[in-house]
N, C-alpha and C positions, 0 to 999 in steps of 0.2 A: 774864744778865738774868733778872726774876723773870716769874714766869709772868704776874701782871695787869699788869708793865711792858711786856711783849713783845705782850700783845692791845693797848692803850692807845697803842701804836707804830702796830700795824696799821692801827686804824681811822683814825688821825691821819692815817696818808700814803696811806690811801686804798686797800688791800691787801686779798689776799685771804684767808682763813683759814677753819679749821674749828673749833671746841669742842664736844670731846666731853664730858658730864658725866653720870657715872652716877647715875642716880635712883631704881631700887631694885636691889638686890644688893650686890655687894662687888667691889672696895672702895668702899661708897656713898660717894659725892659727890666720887669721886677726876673730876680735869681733864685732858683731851688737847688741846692746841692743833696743828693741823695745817695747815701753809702748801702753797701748790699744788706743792709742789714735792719733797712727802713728808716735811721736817725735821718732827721732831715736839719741845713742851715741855711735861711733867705727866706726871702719874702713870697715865693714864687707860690702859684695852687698847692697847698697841700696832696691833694688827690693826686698830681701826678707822680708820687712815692708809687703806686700800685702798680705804675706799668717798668719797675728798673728792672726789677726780673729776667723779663725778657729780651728789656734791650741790651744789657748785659750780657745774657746769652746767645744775642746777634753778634753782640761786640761793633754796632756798627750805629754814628750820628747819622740823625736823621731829621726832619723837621713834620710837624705833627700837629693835627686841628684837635683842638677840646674847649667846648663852651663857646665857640665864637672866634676862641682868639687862634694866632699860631704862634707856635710853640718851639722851640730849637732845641733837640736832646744832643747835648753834646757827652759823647760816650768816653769815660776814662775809664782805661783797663788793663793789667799785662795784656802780654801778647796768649794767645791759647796753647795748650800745652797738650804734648801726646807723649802717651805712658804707652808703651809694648813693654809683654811682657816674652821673653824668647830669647835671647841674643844669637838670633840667626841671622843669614844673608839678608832678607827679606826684614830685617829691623834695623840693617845699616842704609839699605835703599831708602825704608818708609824717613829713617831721620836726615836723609841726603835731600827728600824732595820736601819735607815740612819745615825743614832750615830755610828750602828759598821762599817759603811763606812766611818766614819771621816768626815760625813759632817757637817753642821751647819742647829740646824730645828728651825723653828720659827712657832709658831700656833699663827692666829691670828682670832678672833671672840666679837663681840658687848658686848656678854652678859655677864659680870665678873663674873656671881653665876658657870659661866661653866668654863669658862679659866683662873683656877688656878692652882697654883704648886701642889696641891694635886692630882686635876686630870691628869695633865700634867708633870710630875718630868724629862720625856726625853727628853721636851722642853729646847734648850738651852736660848731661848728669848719667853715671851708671850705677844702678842700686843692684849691690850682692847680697840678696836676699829672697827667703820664701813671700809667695805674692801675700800672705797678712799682713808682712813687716814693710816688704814694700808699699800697698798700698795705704797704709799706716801713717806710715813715712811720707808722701804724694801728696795723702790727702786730694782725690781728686775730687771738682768743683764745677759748678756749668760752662766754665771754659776749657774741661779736660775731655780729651779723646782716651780711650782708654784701649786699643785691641790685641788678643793674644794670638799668637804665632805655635804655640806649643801642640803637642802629640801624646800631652803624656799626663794623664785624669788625676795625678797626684799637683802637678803644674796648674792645669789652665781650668781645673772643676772650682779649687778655691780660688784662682784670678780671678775668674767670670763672679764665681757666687760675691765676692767681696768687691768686686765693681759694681755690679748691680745692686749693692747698699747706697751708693754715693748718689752724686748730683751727675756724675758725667754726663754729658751732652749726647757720646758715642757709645758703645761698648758690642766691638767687632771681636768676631775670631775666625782664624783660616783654618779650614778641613774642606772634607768633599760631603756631601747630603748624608750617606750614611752615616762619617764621622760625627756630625751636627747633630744627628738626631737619638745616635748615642749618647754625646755630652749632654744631650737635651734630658734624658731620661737620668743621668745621674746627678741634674742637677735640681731635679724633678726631686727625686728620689732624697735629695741634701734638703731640703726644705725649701726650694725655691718657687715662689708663685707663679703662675701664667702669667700673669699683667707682666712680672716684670721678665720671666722668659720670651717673652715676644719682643722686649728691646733688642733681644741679642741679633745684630746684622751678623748670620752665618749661613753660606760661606759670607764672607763680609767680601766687599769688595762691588764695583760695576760694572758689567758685563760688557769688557772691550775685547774677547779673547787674548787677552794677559795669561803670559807664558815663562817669562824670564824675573829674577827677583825684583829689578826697576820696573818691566811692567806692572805687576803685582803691586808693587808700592803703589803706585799711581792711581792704578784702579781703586784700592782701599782710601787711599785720600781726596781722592773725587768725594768719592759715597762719605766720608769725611764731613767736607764742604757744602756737600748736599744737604746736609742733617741739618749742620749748624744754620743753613739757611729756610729751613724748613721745604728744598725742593723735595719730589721725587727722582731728579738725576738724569732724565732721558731728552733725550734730543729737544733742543728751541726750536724750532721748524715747530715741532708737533705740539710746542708749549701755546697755553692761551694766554694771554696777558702781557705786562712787561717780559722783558728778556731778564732785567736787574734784579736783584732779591726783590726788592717792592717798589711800589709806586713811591715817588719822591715825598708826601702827603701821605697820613695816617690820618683817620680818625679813631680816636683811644675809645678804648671801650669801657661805655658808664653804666 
């Protein structure tokens, strides 16, 4: 297949991919396509396969210094997706404010008297299912957010445990410190490590004193947005460096 057949595929079926195209040096204007999965097509450095990774899971083009030359990543990718698990209030808001970012929400929850399109209209997918099947089903990936909403250790101990097997980017849950630190011990307790108990953002959420379920949502998709850009989340005044995720200029790391 020819290298503009093969992107042309990609975008069509909705896939993920890298293009690398070099903008000054040699071979100027040679192309690398690079799928998440390391296969590479084009002429372009082999070596920049090692950085799609990441810029995948920026989800974001950017242009970039290696060996001399510069480098153009141009990022192909759905849009990122967020899994709640809950179908409560607070999971209609969280999909009412990630829709105006273009992402894709999926709620998923056991009980179907709750996870309907009446309660959920923002939802673009509802899964009526336990969180194995659901996240089974998801398959979440470094472009998924994944946070639970639930109160109830038969719910949100397998959500969490079976989110923290994947690749997601996020993996939040709402409670208060006590709550946290309960689910923390029974997930302790379920075989789950520290390295990957310290992912869990709980309470999850940025500290704007969010009160109401839109506030809520907000504050959790900030801290969202945060992640995926590798901020800490607090004020730009206080921040050092660019204001933007990164400097326009990368140098890749060799």
């Amino acid at each position: 297949m020819t290298f503009f057949a093969e992107l042309q595929r990609v975008i069509e079926d909705g896939e993920a991919a890298v293009v690398f195209t070099v903008v000054e040096g040699e071979p100027l204007g040679a192309k690398l396509l690079v799928r998440p999965d390391g296969t590479t097509l084009g002429e372009g450095p082999a070596e920049l396969a090692e950085e799609v990774p990441e810029l995948l899971a920026r989800g974001r083009s950017r242009m970039l210094e290696h060996d001399g030359r510069r480098v153009f990543a141009d990022v192909f990718a759905p849009p990122p997706r967020l899994l709640v698990f809950g179908a409560v209030d607070t999971a209609e808001a969280l999909c009412a404010a990630a829709k105006q970012l273009g992402w894709t929400t999926i709620v998923a929850d056991a009980r179907s008297r709750f996870a309907t399109r009446e309660r959920l209209p923002s939802a673009d997918e509802i899964v009526v299912a336990w969180p194995a099947d659901a996240l089974a089903q998801v398959e979440p990936d470094p472009r998924t957010a994944v946070v639970v909403l639930t109160h109830d250790e038969k719910f949100d101990v397998p959500a969490l445990q079976g989110a923290l097997a994947t690749d997601a980017f996020y993996v939040g849950a709402l409670g208060s410190r006590r709550a946290q630190a309960a689910r923390r011990e029974r997930l302790r307790e379920a075989g789950v490590a520290e390295p990957d108990l310290d992912r869990i953002a709980g309470p999850c959420g940025l500290d704007i004193g969010a009160e109401s379920a839109p506030e809520t949502a907000l504050s959790i998709l900030a801290e969202m947005l945060a992640a995926r850009a590798g901020r800490e989340g607090g004020k730009l005044r206080a921040a050092g460096g660019s204001i933007h995720v990164e400097p326009p200029e990368l140098s890749l790391r060799r």
